[in-house]
N, C-alpha and C positions, 0 to 999 in steps of 0.2 A: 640296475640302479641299486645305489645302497646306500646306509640312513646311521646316521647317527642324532641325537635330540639336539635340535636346533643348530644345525651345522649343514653348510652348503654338504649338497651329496651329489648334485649332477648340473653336466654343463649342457645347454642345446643350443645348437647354432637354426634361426629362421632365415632361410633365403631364398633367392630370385632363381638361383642356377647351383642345383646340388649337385651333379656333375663336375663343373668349374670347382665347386668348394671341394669338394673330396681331393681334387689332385692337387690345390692350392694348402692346406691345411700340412698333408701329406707332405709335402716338401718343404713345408714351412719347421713345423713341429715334428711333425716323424711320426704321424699317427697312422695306424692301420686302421680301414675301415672296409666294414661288412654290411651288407642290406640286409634289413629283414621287412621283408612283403607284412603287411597287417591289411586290415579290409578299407579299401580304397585311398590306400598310400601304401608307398616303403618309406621306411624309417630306416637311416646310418647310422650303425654305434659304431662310435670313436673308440680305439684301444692304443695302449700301449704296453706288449708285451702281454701278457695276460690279461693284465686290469683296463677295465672299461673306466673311460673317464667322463663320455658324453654321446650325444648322439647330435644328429642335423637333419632335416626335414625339409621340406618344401613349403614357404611361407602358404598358409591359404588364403584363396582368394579373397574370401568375405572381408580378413584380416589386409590386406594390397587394396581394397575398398576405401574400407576405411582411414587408408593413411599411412598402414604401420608400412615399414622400411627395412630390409634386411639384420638382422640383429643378435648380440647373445644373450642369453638368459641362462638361469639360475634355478635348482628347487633347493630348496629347505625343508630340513626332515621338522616334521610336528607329529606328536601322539595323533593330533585328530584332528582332521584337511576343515570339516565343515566347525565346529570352536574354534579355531586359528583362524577360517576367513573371520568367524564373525568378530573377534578379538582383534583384527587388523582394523574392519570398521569401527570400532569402539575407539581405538584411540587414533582416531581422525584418516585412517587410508581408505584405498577402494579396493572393491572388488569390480575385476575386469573380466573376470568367468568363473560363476561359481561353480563350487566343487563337483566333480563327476569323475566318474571310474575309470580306468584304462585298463581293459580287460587282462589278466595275470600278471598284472606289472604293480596297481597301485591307484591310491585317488589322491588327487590334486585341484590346486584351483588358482589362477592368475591373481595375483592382487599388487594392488602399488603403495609405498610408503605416502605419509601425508604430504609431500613432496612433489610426487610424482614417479621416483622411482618403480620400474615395474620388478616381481622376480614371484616363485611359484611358489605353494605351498607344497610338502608333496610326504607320503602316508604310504609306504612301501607294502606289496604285500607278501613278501619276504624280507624283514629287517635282517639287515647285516651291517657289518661297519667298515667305513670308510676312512685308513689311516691318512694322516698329513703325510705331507711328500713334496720332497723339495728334487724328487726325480724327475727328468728329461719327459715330456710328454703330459705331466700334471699342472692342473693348476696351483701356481705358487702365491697369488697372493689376491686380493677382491678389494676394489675400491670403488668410494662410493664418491660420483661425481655431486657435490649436493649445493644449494644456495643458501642454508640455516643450521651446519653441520651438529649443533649442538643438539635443535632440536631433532634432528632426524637422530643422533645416537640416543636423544631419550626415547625416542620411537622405539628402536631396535632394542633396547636394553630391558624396556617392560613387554614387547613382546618376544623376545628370545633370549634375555638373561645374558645378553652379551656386554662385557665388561670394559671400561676404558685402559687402552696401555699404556705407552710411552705419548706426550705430543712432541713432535717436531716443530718448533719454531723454523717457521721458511719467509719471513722478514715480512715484508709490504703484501705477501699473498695470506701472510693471518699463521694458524697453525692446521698442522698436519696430523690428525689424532686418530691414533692409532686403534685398535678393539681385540681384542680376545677371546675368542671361543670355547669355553673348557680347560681355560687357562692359557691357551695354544696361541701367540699373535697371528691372526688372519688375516687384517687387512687395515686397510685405513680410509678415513671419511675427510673432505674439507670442502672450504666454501669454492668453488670452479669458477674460472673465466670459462668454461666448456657447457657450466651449465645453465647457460643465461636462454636458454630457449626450451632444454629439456632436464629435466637431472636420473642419472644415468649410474647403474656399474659397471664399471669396467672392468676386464678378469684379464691374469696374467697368465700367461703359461710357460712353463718352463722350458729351457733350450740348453744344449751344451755350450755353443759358442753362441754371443748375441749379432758379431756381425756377419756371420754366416747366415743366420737367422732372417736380419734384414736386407741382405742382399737378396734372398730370396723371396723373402715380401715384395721386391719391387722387382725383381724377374718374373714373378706372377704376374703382375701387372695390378700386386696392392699399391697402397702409399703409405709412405713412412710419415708420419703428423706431429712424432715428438723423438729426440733421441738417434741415436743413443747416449745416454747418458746413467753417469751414477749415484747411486744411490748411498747411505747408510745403511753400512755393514759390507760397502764392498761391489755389490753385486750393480748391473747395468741394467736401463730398460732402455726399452722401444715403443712407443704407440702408433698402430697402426692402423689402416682399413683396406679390408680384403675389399677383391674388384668387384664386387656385387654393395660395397658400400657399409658391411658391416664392420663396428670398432670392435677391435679388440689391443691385447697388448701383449710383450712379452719381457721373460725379464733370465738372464745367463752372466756366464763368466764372459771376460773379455782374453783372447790367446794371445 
């Protein structure tokens, strides 16, 4: 894993069948994945080409108990896991598991925007940095499914100084507003017909061709939910969910 100050640095995928997802992901995106055994699981890191981009896991039980559902998630680099939970609760989120260690990797902790949104916090313990990458295998962009987009960017903007970009007027759906990380455009936030039950990010990842991409999504036996379609500045997406149920998206050229 690796950290730059308040900037998405890793992707995990939680599922029902990590198995299924390694070969499903793999043919989707193009990723290489390796097990690494830890004490009472193995952990999948996701690569591409050298650079590790994420990892996948097997949801736990307690967590299949409780409700939760196959899904991706997100960390966020912060100076310090246990100040940032508590500065999530101060300005109105939760904490879904407080901070604790991952033995030579880092401390982290689950929290969710005042929204609902969940994603991690997470405190490397080797910082390094994680360039933007509009390469085949990377995540290209992060959106935030939300139902009060403005307040959740004032959320995100006092606690990770992230900055508004361009908005996209998209008519009768409101606007589409954009945000900045370090000046870098990352992603964008708006109010969801998707989030009327949960609010949600969705991550994109990048592909060479997109309907090569989706054909493969539904030769896996994902489904396609949005798309293809395009976008401003050219490029196509896709929204999908892999056959264990978890959304994601992607986004490529069209050949």
């Amino acid at each position: 894993m690796t950290s730059t100050q308040s900037s998405f640095v890793w992707y995990e995928l939680m599922t029902s069948d990590v198995a299924a997802a390694k070969t499903f992901y793999s043919d989707v995106v193009g990723w290489k994945t390796e097990d690494m055994p830890m004490p009472g699981m193995t952990y999948t890191l996701l690569s591409m080409g050298e650079a590790q981009v994420g990892g996948m896991m097997t949801l736990p039980k307690d967590a299949c108990d409780a409700g939760m559902r196959p899904c991706w998630g997100s960390y966020i680099a912060v100076d310090n896991v246990d100040s940032a939970a508590n500065k999530v609760q101060g300005l109105g989120g939760k904490i879904y598991a407080a901070p604790a260690d991952i033995p030579n990797v880092g401390r982290f902790a689950v929290v969710a925007d005042p929204q609902g949104a969940s994603f991690n916090l997470f405190k490397p313990t080797q910082p390094a940095q994680r360039v933007a990458s509009t390469e085949p295998g990377q995540v290209g962009w992060h959106e935030l499914h939300s139902n009060d987009w403005p307040k959740a960017f004032g959320f995100y903007n006092a606690m990770f100084g992230w900055l508004r970009g361009d908005g996209v007027d998209m008519g009768p759906m409101g606007t589409y507003q954009l945000f900045t990380v370090g000046g870098i455009p990352t992603g964008g936030m708006f109010n969801s017909s998707a989030a009327g039950a949960a609010r949600y990010w969705l991550y994109y990842f990048n592909v060479g061709d997109i309907d090569a991409a989706a054909k493969c999504v539904t030769d896996g036996g994902g489904k396609i939910t949005q798309g293809p379609q395009q976008v401003p500045g050219g490029s196509w997406i896709v929204q999908a969910a892999d056959p264990q149920g978890a959304a994601f998206a992607l986004v490529g050229s069209r050949k």
